[in-house]
N, C-alpha and C positions, 0 to 999 in steps of 0.2 A: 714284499706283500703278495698274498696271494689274488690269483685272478677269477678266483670265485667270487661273483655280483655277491653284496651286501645290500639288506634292506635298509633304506631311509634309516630307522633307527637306530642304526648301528653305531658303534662309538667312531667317530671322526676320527681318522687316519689319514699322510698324506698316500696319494698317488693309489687309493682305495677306488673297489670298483664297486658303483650302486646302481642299482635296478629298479627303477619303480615306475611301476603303469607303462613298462615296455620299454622304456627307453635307458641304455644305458650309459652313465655318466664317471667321470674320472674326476676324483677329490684332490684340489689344489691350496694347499696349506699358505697361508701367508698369514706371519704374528702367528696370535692363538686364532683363527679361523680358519674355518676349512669353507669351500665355496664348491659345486657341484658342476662341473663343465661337462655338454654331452660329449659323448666320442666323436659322435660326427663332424662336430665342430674343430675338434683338437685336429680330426685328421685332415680337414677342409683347410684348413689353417696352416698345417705342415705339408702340403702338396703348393698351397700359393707361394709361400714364401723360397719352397726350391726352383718353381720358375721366375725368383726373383718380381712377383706381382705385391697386389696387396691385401691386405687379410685384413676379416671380421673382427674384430674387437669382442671378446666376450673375459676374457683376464689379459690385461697388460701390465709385466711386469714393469714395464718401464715406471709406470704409475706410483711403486709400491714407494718410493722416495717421498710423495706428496699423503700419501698417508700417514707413515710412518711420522714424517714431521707435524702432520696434523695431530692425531693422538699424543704424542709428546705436549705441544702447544695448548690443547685441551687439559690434559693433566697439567699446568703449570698454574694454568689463568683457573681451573675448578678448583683446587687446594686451596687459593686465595679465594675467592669467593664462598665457598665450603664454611672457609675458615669464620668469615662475616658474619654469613647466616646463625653457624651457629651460635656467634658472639652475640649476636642481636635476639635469638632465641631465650638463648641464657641472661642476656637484659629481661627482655620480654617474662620472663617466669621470676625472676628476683620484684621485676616490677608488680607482677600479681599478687606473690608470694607477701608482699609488704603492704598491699593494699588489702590481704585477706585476712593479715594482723591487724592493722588499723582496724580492720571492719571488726573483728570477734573481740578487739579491744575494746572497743569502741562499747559495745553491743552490752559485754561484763558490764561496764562501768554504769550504763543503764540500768541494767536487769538486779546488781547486787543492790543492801538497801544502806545506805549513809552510816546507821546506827542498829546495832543489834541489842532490841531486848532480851529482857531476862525472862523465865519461864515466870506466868501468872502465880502457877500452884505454889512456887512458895511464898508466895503470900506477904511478898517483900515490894517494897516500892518499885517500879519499873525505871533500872538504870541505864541509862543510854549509853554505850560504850563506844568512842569516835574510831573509826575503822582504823589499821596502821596508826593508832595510838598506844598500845598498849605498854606495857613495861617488857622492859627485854629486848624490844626492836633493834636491830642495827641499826648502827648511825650510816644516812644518807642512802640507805636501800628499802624497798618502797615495799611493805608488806600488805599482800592481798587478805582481807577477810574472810573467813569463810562463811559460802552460801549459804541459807539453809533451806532444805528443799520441802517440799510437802509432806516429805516422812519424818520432817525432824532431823534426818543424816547429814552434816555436810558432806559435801564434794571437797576431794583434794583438787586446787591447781591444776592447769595443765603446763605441762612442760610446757617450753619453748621451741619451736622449730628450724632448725637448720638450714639454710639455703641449697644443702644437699639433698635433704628432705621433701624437699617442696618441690627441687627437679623431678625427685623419684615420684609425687605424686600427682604433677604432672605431666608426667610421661612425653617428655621433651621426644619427639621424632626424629631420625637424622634429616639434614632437610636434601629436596629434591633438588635434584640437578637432569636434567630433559637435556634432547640434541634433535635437531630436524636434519635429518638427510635428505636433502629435496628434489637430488636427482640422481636416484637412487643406484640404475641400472641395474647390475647384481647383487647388491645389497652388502658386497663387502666392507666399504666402511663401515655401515650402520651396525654388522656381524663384529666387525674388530674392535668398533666401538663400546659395545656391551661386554665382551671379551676381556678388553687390558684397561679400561676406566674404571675402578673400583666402586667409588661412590657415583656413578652416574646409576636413576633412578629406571627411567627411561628413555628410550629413543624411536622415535617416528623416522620411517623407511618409506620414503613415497617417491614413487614413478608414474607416470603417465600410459606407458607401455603396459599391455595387459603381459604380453610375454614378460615380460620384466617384473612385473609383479609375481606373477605365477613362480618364476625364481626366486624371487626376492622370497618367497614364502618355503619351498623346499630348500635354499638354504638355510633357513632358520631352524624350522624342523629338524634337520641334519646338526645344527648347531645347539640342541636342546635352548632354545633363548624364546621363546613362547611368550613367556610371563615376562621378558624387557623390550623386547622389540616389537612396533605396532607397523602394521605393514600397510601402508594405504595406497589407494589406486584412485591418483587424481591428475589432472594439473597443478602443478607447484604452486602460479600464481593462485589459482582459486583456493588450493588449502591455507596457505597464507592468507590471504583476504578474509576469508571463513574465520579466523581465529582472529582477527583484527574486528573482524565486523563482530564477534562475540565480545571482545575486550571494551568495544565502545557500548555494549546496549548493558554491561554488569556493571550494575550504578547502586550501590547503599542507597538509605532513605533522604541524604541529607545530597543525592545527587553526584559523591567522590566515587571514583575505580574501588571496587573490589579487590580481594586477593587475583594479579595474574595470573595466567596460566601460558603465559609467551616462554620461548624457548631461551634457556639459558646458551645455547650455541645454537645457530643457523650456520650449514655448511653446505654454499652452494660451488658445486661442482660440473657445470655444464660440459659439453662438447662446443665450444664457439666462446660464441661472449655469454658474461652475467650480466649486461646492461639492462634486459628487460625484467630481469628478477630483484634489481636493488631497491625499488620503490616499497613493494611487500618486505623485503627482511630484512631492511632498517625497521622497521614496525612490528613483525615479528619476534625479534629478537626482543629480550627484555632491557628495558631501558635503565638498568640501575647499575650499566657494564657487561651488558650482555656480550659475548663473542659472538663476530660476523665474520666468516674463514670463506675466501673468493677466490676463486679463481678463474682467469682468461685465456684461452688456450687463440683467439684470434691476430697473434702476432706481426699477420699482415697488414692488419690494421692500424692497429696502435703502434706497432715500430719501424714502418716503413713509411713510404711519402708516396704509396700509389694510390690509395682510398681516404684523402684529407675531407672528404667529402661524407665519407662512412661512418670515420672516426670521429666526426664534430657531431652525428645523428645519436652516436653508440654513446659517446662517454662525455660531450661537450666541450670538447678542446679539439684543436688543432694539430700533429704528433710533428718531428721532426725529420730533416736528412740529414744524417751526421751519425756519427760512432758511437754515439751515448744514446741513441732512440730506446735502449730498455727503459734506461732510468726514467727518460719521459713518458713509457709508458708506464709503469709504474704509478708516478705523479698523475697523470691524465684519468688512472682508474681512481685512486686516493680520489680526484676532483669529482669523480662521478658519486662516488659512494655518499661523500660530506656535502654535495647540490640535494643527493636523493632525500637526508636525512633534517638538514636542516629546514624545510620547508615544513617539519613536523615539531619544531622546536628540539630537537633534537641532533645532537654532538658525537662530531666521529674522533678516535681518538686512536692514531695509528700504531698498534702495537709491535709489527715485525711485516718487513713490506720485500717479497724475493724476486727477483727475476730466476727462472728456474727453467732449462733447457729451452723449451718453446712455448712456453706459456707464463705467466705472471703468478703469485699464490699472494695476497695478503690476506693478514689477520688483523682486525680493528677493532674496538671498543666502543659501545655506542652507549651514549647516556643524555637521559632528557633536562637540559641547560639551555635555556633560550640565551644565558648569560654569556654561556658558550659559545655560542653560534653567533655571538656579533662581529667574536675575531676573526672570523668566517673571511670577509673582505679582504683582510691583511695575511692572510695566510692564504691566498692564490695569485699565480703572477702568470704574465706571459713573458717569452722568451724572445730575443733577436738573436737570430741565429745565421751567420755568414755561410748558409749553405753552398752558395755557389763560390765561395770564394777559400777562404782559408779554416773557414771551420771554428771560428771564436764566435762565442756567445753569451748577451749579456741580458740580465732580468730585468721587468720591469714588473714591481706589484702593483696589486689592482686598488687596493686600497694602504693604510699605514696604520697601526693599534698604536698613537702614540701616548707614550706615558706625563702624566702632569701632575704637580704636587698637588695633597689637597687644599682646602682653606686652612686646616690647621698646621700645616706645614709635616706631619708627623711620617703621612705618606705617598703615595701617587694611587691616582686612577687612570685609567686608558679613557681614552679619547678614540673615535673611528670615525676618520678623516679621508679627505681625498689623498690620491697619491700624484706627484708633478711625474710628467711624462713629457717627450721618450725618454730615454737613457741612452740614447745614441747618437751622434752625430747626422743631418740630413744628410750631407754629402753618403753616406755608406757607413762601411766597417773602417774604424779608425787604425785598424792594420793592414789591412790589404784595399782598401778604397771600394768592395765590391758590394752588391746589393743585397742587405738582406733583409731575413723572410721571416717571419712572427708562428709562432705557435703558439698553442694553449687556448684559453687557460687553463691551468695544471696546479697543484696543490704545491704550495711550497716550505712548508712545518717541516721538521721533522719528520723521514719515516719508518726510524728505529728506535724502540723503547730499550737502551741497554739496559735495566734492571732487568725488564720481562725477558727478553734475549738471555742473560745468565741465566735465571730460573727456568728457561729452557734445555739450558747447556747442563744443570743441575740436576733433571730429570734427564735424560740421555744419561748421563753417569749412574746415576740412580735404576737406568733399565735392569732387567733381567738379564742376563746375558743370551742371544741366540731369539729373542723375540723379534726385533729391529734387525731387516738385514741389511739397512742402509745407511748404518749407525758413524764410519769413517767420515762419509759423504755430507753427512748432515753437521757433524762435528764441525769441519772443516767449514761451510758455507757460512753457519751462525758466528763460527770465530771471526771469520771474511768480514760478515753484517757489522758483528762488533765495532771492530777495528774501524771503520769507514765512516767513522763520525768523528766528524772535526767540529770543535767549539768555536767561534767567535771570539776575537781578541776579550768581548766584557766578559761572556761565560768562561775565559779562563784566569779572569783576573778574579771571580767569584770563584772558581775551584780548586785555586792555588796562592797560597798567600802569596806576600812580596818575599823576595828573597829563596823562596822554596825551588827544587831542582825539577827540571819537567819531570814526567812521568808518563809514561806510553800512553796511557788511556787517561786522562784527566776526564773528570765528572761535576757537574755544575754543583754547587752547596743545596742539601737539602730542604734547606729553610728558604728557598728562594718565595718568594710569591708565588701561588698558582696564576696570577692574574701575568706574571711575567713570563713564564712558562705557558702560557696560551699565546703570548704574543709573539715568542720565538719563533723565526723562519730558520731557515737552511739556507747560512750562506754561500755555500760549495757544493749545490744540488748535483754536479753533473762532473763525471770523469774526462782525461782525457787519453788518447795513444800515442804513445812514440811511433810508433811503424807509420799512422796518417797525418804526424806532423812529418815525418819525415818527408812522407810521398808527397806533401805540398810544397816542400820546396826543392824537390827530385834528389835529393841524399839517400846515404846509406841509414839506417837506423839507428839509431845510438842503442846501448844494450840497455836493458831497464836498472841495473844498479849504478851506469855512470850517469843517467839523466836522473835519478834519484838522487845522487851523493850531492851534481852539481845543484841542486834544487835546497837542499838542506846545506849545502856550505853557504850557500847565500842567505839562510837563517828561515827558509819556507818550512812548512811541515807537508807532508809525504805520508799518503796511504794507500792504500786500491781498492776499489768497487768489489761486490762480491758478482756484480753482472755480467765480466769479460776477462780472460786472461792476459796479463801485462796491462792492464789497465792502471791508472792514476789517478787518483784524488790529491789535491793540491791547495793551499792558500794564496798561493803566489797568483798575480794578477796575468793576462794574457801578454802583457807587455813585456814580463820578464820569463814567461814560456817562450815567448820568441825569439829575446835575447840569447837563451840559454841554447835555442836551434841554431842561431847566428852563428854562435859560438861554436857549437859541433861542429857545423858543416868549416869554417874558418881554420879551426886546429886538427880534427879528427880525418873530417869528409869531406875532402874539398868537393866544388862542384863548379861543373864546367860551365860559366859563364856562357861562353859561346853558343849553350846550346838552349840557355833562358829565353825563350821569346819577349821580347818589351811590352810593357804592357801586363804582363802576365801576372797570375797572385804571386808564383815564385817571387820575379820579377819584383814587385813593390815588397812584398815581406822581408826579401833582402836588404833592400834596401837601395839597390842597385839604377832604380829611375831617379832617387835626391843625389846621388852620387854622378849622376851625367846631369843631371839637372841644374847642379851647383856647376857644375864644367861649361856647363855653355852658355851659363850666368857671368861665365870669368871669377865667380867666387868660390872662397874655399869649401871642404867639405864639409859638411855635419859632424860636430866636435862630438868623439863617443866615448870622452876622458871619463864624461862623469857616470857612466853605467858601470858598476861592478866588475870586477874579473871573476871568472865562472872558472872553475877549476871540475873535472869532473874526478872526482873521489868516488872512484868504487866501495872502497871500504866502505864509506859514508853512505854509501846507498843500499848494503847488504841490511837485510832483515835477517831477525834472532833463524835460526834453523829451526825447520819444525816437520813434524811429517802429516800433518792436513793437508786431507784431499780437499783443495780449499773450489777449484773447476772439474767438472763431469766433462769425461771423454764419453763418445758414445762408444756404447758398450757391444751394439754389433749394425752389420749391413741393413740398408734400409728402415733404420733406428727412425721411431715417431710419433704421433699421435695412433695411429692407424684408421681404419674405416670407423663410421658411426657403425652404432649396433643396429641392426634391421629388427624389426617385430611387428605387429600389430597391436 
């Protein structure tokens, strides 16, 4: 490229240099968008990060992974809805189309006369001739008379109309599909957005920051996008509010909503948390399956145990101390979004939920279902979690969707019921005897839609080649999501006949009930580690395909979170995760007794305090005939080979969020 400045207008190039109103700036290609970064900044930026400081944020490419999957996820879920609209369009004009028959049917049948006389002048009696009676007629086809008009001509017939016809003469629109970028900064998404979403109509670009605006606008310019992208300079919440308070006052004569105008995707992308944005865009969003794309970049929060106090203000749950804190945050945001939405009669419905480097990204489906929102209670739980002790944790839900036949016998309705509590022992943790600590409450449904997930994975295949340059990464993560859903012994006795051979991914039967598929929970919410059961009871680690093999010879099923490397998803209960440690450390890893303090969680998980305990009872020990033999089968624990980048390393030194952007 040459380094002769370019005016604004000039055709977008990357690593272009433009000139306008004095200041010049260096063009940064990401996807199809180019984005206008000053030089001052680039070179502010590469002098901090040589003395190892920290730098302004004005393009982070680390970001471009959480775009890239969002445009993808946008094109999956507007296809399908695209696809409605225009199905329902094309209802909507067949439905006029036959009511404009009826009507000009209708209208002839009036207007022609029963009987046509004969002319006066010849002077012949006047015969009445019964319409569609004459000789010659077809049998069984209905012949029109003809008119006769004031001049004496008749009129031929009018053809018949076509339902192709009558599209064409209604000039069927493609229908709109709108985005709100709410917080907008440099207006990149909202740019890539108009860029590589074909049928998207519009998209609203809004910022707070006047500098951020004033960008937001010269990239666009730069981007010839004028006429798709609308650039506003507000507060998030008040633009939201503003189009809610519009939605409520556009009322027909008879008092129902008009046509909306609420946004087919709300994409809120803060610096911190989205907590204070989720009230507005559940409402904003369009309620008939609108996309609501979130993200929380506050992981201090929600996945550690030093601000339980923050985190119950931000998202209204509790988070946890333990190895799994993504997944509960995760759940904890899921619980914020579906508290925000249902108090509107309105239903969250979680499409694709990530833990993603240092921050959270889901994507969720809102729709207005008061009938929805009753499963509401039995789809959130709280947790007992052995933090200070061994690390096992058990759910309690808050409420129960239980099913009841009806009077007719034919089917079941739900019922929403209290739930019995606790689910733990007073004494403590019924494996290690220590105290534990509650978190939540946190969403406990599902929070991967595999069908939309494929249709994900479908579009990535489907990209262009060289648009997406995070295209491995993303493969690799969604395959991860995939895989990480484990069915419920009834969901796999509905997705598998009797006698059929497993199947890596088993999928519920499509004809299940919706009402049964509202009530479903996740009963395997949360992963576990070899390396931190290890460290509790001071052993070497088992490697991940011998505590997998051993896990599946015993007839469990075995997967892994997309949240953590080496991580574990499992059916197997905590009793026989311990067993299976027992075991290790007994044939693999031994461990030195001697240096167990009594008492200790080691200490009881061993088992090693019933075993002195029966000794100085003068009784025998604890009979351990009747637990399984654990064989650890490597083989058995190998997964198919695959080359997905299924965990992001970081990609360089002082890798991160980086600074907030400064403006006024």
């Amino acid at each position: 490229m040459t380094d002769t400045p370019q005016p604004i207008t000039a055709t977008p190039a990357p690593g272009q240099i433009i000139s306008h109103l004095g200041v010049r700036y260096t063009t940064v290609k990401e996807g199809l968008a180019h984005i206008l970064v000053p030089e001052a900044t680039v070179e502010a930026n590469a002098k901090v990060r040589n003395d190892q400081g920290v730098s302004q944020v004005f393009y982070n490419p680390i970001q471009q992974f959480n775009r890239d999957l969002t445009i993808l996820t946008i094109r999956a879920h507007g296809k399908e809805k695209i696809a409605q609209k225009e199905l329902a369009a094309q209802n909507k004009a067949k439905h006029i189309d036959k009511k404009r028959k009826r009507k000009d049917h209708t209208q002839a049948q009036e207007e022609r006369p029963s009987k046509v006389p004969k002319t006066p002048e010849d002077g012949a009696d006047v015969q009445m001739v019964e319409a569609g009676a004459a000789e010659g007629s077809n049998d069984g086809v209905e012949v029109s008379a003809p008119v006769v008009e004031d001049n004496g001509v008749a009129d031929k017939p009018a053809e018949p109309t076509t339902d192709n016809d009558a599209s064409a003469e209604n000039g069927v629109k493609p229908p709109k599909f709108t985005i709100l970028d709410a917080l907008s900064a440099s207006g990149l998404r909202a740019l890539r957005y108009a860029h590589e979403i074909p049928f998207v109509t519009s998209v609203t670009s809004n910022d707070l920051l006047k500098a951020a605006v004033e960008s937001i606008k010269l990239n666009v310019q730069h981007n010839g996008l004028e006429s798709k992208i609308n650039v506003s300079h507000d507060d998030a919440l008040a633009h939201m509010y503003t189009l809610i308070s519009k939605e409520l006052r556009r009322r027909d004569a008879h008092g129902k909503p008009v046509k909306s105008d609420k946004y087919d995707v709300v994409d809120l992308d803060p610096y911190g948390s989205a907590a204070p944005f989720l009230d507005a865009a559940v409402q904003s969003v369009r309620d008939d399956g609108g996309l609501l794309c979130v993200t929380c970049t506050d992981s201090g929060v929600w996945a550690s145990n030093g601000y339980p106090e923050k985190c119950y203000a931000l998202y209204g749950g509790v988070p946890v101390k333990g190895w799994f804190s993504h997944e509960v945050g995760l759940r904890l945001i899921l619980h914020a979004i579906e508290s925000a939405a249902a108090k509107y009669g309105l239903a969250m419905e979680p499409m694709m939920s990530l833990s993603i480097d240092f921050y959270i990204r889901v994507f969720v489906r809102i729709r207005k279902s008061p009938a929805m929102v009753k499963f509401q209670g039995g789809k959130n739980m709280v947790v007992y979690n052995c933090d200070s002790g061994c690390g096992a944790w058990t759910t309690q839900p808050l409420m129960r969707n239980k099913p009841a036949a009806n009077k007719k016998g034919s089917g079941v309705f739900y019922k929403h019921v209290f739930a019995q509590g606790p689910t733990v022992p007073e004494k403590g943790c019924e494996h290690c005897g220590s105290t534990m600590h509650l978190a939540g409450p946190m969403y406990a449904g599902r929070i991967q839609s595999p069908p939309f997930i494929e249709r994900v994975l479908a579009e990535l295949e489907e990209a262009p080649e060289g648009v997406y340059g995070t295209t491995e990464r993303i493969r690799g993560m969604l395959q991860t999501a995939l895989e990480e859903i484990m069915l419920s012994p009834e969901e796999m006795k509905e997705a598998k006949p009797e006698g059929e051979a497993d199947t890596p991914a088993p999928k519920p039967k499509q004809t299940a009930s919706r009402e049964a598929e509202l009530a479903t929970i996740d009963p395997y919410p949360f992963y576990v580690h070899p390396s931190a059961l290890a460290g509790t009871i001071h052993c070497q680690t088992p490697p991940e395909n011998h505590f997998k093999g051993a896990l599946r010879g015993l007839g469990y099923r075995v997967t892994r979170s997309h949240c953590k490397p080496g991580s574990i998803k499992t059916d197997a209960p905590w009793s026989m995760i311990w067993h299976v440690m027992r075991e290790w450390a007994r044939q693999k890893a031994p461990v030195k007794v001697e240096n167990i303090k009594p008492g200790s969680t080691a200490y009881r998980v061993l088992g090693l305090g019933k075993a002195q305990e029966a000794e100085n009872r003068g009784e025998a020990a604890e009979d351990t005939a009747a637990l399984p033999d654990v064989v650890f089968d490597e083989k058995l624990g190998q997964e198919a080979k695959s080359k997905l980048v299924r965990y992001q390393m970081n990609p360089r030194e002082n890798w991160g969020p980086m600074n907030r952007a400064k403006g006024k």
